[in-house]
Backbone as XML, in Angstrom:
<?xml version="1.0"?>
<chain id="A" units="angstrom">
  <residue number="1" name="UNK">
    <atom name="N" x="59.989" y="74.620" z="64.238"/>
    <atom name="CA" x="59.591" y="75.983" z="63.968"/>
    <atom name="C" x="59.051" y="76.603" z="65.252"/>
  </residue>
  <residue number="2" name="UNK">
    <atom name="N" x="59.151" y="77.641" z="65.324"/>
    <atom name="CA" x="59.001" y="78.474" z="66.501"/>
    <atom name="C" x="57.177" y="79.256" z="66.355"/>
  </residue>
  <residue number="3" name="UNK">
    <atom name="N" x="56.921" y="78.782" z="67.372"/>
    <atom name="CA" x="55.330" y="79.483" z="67.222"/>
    <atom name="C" x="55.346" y="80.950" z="67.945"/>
  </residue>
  <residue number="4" name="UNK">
    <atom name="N" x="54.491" y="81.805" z="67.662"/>
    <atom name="CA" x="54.040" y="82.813" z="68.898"/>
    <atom name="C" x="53.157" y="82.540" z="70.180"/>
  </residue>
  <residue number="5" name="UNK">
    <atom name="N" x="53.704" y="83.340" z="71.230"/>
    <atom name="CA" x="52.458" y="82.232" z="72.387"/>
    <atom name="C" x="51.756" y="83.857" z="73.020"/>
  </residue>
  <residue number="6" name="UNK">
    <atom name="N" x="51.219" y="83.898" z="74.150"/>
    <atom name="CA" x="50.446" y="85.039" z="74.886"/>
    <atom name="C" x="51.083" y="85.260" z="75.649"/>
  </residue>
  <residue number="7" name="UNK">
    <atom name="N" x="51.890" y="86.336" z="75.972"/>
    <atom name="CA" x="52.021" y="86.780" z="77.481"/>
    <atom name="C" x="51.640" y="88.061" z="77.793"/>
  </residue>
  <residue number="8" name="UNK">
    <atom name="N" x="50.247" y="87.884" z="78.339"/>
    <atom name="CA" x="49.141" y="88.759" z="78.999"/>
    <atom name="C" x="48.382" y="89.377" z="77.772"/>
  </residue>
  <residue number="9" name="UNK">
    <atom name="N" x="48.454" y="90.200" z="77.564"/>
    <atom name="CA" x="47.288" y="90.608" z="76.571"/>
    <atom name="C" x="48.054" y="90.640" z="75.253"/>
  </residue>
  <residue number="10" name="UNK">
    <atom name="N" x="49.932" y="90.547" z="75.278"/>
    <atom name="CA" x="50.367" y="91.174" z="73.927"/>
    <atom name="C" x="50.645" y="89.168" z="73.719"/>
  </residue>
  <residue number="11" name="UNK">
    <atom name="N" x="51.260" y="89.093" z="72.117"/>
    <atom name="CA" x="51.650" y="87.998" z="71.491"/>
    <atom name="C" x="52.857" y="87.964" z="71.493"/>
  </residue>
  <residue number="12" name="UNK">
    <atom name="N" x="54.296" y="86.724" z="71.984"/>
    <atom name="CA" x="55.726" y="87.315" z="72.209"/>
    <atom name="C" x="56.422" y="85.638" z="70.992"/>
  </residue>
  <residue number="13" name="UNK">
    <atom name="N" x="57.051" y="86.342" z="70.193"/>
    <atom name="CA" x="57.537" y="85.580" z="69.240"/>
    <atom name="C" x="59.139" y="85.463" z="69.254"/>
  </residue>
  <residue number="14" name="UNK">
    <atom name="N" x="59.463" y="84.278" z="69.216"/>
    <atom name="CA" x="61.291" y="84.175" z="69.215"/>
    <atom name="C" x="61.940" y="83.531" z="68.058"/>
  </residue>
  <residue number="15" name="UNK">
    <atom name="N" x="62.354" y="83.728" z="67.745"/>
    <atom name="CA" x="62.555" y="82.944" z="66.390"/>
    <atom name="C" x="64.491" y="82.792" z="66.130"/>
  </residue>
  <residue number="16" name="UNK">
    <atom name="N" x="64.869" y="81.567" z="65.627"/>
    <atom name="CA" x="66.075" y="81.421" z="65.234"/>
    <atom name="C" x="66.567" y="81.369" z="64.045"/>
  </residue>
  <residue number="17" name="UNK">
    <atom name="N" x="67.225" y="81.856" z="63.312"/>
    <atom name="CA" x="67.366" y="81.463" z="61.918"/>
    <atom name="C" x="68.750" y="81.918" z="61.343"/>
  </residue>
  <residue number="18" name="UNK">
    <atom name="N" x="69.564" y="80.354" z="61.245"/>
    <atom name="CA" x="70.920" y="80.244" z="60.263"/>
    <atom name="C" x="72.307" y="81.022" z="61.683"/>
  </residue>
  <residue number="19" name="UNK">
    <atom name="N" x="71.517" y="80.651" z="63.274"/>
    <atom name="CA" x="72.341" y="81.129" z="64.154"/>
    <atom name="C" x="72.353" y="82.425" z="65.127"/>
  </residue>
  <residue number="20" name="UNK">
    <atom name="N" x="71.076" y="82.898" z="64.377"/>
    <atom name="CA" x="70.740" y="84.719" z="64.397"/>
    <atom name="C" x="69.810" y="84.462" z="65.291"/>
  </residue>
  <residue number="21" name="UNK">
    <atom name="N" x="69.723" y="85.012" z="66.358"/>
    <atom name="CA" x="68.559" y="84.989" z="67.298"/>
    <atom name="C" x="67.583" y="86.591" z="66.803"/>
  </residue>
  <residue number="22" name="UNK">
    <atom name="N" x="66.114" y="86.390" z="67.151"/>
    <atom name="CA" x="65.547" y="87.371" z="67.062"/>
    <atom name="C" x="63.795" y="87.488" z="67.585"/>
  </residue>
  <residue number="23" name="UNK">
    <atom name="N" x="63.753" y="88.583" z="68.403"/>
    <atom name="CA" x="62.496" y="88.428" z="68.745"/>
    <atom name="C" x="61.885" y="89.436" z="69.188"/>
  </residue>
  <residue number="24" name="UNK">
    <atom name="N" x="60.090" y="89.495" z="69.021"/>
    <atom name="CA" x="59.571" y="90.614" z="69.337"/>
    <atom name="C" x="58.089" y="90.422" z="69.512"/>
  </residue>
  <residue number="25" name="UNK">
    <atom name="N" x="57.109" y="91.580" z="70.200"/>
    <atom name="CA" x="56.258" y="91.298" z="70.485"/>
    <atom name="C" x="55.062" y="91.932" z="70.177"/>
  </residue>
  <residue number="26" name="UNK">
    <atom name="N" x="53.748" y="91.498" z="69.626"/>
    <atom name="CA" x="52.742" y="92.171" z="68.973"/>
    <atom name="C" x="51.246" y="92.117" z="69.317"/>
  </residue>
  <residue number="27" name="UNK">
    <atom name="N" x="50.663" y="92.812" z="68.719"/>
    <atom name="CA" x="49.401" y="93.081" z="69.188"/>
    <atom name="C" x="48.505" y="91.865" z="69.416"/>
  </residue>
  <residue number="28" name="UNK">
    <atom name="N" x="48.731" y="91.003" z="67.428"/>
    <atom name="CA" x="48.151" y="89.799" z="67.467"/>
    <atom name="C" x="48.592" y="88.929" z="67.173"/>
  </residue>
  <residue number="29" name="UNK">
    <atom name="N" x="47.657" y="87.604" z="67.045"/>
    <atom name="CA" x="48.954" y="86.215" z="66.533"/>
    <atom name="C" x="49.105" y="86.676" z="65.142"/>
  </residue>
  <residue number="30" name="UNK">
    <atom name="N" x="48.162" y="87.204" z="64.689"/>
    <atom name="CA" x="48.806" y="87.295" z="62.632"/>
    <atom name="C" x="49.690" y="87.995" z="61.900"/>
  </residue>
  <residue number="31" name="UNK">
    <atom name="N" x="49.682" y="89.112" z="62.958"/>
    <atom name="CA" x="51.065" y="90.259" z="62.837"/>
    <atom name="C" x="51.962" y="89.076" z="63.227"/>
  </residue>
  <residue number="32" name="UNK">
    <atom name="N" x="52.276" y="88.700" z="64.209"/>
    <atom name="CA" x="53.601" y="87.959" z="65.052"/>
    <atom name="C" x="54.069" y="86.715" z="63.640"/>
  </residue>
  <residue number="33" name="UNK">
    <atom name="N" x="52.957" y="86.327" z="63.133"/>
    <atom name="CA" x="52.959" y="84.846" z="61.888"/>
    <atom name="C" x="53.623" y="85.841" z="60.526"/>
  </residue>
  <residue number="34" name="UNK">
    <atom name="N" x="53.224" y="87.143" z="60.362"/>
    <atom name="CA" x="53.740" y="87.701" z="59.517"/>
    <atom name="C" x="55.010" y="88.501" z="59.606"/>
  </residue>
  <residue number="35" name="UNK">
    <atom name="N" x="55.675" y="88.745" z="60.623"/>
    <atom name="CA" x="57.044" y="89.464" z="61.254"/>
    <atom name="C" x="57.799" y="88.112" z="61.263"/>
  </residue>
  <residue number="36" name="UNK">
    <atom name="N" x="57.351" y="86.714" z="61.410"/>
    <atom name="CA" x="58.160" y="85.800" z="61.438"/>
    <atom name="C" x="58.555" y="84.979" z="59.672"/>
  </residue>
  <residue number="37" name="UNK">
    <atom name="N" x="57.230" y="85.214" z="59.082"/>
    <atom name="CA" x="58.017" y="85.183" z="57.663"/>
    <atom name="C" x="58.663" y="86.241" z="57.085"/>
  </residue>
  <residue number="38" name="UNK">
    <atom name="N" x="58.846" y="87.606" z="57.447"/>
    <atom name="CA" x="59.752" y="88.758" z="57.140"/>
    <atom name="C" x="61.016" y="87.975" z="56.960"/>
  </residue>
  <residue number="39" name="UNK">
    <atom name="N" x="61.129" y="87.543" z="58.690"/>
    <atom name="CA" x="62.661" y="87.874" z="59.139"/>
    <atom name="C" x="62.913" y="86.592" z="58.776"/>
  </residue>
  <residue number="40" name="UNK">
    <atom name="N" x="62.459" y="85.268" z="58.222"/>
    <atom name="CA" x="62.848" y="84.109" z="57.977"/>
    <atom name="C" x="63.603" y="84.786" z="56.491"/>
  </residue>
  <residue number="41" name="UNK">
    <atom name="N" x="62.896" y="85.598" z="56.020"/>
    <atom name="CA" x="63.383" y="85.717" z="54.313"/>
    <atom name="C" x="64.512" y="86.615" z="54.522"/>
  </residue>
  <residue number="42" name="UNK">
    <atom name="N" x="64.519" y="87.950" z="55.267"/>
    <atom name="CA" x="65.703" y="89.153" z="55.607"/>
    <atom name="C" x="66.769" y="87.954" z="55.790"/>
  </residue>
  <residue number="43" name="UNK">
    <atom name="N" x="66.532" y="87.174" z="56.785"/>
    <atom name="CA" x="67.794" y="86.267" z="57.413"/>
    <atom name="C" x="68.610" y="85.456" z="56.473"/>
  </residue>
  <residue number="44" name="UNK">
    <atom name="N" x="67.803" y="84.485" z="56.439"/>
    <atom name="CA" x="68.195" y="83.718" z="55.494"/>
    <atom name="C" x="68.894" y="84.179" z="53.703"/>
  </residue>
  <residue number="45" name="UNK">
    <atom name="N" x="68.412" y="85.487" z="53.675"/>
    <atom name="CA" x="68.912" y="86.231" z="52.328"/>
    <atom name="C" x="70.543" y="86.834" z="52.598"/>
  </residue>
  <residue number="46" name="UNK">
    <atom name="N" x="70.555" y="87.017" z="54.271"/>
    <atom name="CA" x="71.622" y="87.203" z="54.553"/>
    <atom name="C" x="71.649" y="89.050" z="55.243"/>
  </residue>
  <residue number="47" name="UNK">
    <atom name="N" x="70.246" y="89.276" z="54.979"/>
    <atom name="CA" x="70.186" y="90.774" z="55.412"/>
    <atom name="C" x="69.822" y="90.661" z="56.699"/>
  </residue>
  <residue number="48" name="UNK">
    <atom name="N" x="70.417" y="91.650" z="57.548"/>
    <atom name="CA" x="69.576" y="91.484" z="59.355"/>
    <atom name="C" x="68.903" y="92.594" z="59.654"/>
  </residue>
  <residue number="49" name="UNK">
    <atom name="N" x="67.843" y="92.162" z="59.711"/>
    <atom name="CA" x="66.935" y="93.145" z="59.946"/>
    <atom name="C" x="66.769" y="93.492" z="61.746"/>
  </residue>
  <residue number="50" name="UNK">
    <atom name="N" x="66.388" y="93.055" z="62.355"/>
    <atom name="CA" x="67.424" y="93.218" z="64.080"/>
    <atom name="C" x="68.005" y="92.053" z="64.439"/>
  </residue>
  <residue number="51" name="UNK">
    <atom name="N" x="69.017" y="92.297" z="65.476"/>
    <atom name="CA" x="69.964" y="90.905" z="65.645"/>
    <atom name="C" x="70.028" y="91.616" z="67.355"/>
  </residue>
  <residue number="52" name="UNK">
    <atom name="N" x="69.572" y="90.636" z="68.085"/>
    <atom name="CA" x="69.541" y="90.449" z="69.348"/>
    <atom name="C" x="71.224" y="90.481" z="69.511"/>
  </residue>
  <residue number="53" name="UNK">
    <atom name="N" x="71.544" y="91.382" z="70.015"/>
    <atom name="CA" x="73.113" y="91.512" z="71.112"/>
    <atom name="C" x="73.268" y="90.883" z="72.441"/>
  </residue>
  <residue number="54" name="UNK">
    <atom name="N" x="74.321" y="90.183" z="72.782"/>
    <atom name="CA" x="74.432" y="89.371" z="73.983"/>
    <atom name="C" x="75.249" y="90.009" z="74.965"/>
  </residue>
  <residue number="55" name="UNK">
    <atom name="N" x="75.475" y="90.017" z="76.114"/>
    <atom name="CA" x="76.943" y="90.584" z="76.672"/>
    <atom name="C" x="77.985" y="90.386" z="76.317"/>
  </residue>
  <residue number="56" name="UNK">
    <atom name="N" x="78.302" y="88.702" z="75.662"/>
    <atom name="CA" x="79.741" y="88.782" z="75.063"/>
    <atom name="C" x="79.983" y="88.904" z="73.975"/>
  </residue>
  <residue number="57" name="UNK">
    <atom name="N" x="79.077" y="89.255" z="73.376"/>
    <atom name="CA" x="78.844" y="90.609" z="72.382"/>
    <atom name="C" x="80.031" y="92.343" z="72.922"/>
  </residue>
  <residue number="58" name="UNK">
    <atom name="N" x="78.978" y="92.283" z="73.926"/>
    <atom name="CA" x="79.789" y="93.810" z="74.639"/>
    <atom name="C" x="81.190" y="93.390" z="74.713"/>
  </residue>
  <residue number="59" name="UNK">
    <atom name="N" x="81.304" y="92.799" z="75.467"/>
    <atom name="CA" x="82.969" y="92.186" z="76.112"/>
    <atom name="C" x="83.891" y="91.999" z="75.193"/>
  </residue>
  <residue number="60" name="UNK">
    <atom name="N" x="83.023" y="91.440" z="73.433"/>
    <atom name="CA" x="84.972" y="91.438" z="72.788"/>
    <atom name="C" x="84.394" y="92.396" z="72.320"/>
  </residue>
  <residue number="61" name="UNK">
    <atom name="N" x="83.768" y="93.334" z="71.739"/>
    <atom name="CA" x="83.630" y="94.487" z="71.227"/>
    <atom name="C" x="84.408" y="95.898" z="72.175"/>
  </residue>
  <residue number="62" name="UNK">
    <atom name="N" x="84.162" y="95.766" z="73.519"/>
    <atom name="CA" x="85.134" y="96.171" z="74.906"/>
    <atom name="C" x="86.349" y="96.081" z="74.752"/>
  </residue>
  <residue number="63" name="UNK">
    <atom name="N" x="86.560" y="94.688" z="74.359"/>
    <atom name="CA" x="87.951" y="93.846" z="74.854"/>
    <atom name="C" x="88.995" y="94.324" z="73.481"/>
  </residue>
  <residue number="64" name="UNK">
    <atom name="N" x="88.364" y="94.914" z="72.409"/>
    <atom name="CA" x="88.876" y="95.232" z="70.793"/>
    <atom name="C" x="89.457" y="96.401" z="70.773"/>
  </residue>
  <residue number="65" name="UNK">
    <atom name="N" x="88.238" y="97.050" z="71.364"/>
    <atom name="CA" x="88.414" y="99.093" z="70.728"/>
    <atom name="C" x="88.996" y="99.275" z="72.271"/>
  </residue>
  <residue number="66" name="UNK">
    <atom name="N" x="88.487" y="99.192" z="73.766"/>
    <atom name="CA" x="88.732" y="100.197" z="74.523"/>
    <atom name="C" x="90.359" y="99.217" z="75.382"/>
  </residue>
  <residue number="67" name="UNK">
    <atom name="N" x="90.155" y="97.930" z="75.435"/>
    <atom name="CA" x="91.225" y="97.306" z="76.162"/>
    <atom name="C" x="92.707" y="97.673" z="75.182"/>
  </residue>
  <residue number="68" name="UNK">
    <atom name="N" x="92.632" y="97.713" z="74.084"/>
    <atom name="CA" x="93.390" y="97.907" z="73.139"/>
    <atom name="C" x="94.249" y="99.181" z="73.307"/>
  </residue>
  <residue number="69" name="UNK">
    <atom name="N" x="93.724" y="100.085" z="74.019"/>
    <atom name="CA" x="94.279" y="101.349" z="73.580"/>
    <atom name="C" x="94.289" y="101.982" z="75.043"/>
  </residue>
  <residue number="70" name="UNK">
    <atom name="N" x="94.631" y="101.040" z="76.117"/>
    <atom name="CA" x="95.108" y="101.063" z="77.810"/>
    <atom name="C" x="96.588" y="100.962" z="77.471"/>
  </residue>
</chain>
């Protein structure tokens, strides 16, 4: 399980769940403990509540709509 840790004054939480990366950062550790059972339940229910995008993300999404129609 993924904890929240400190970086500098805010709390920065990462969390994985069922493949879905997701993460964000908060005031305190109990907000960060409570945004991480949200998104364990959104996820796992199958709803995405934010989903971290990668570049090759961009690239076949690129490679679909705009390479397609060169």
């Amino acid at each position: 399980m993924a904890s929240p840790y400190k970086d500098g004054k805010r709390w920065r939480h990462r969390l994985m769940v069922q493949g879905v990366r997701v993460s964000g950062t908060f005031d305190t550790k109990a907000a960060a403990l409570k945004w991480e059972t949200e998104q364990r339940v959104a996820l796992s229910s199958g709803l995405r509540v934010s989903v971290t995008k990668t570049c090759a993300d961009a690239f076949r999404r690129y490679e679909l709509f705009v390479c397609s129609q060169k």
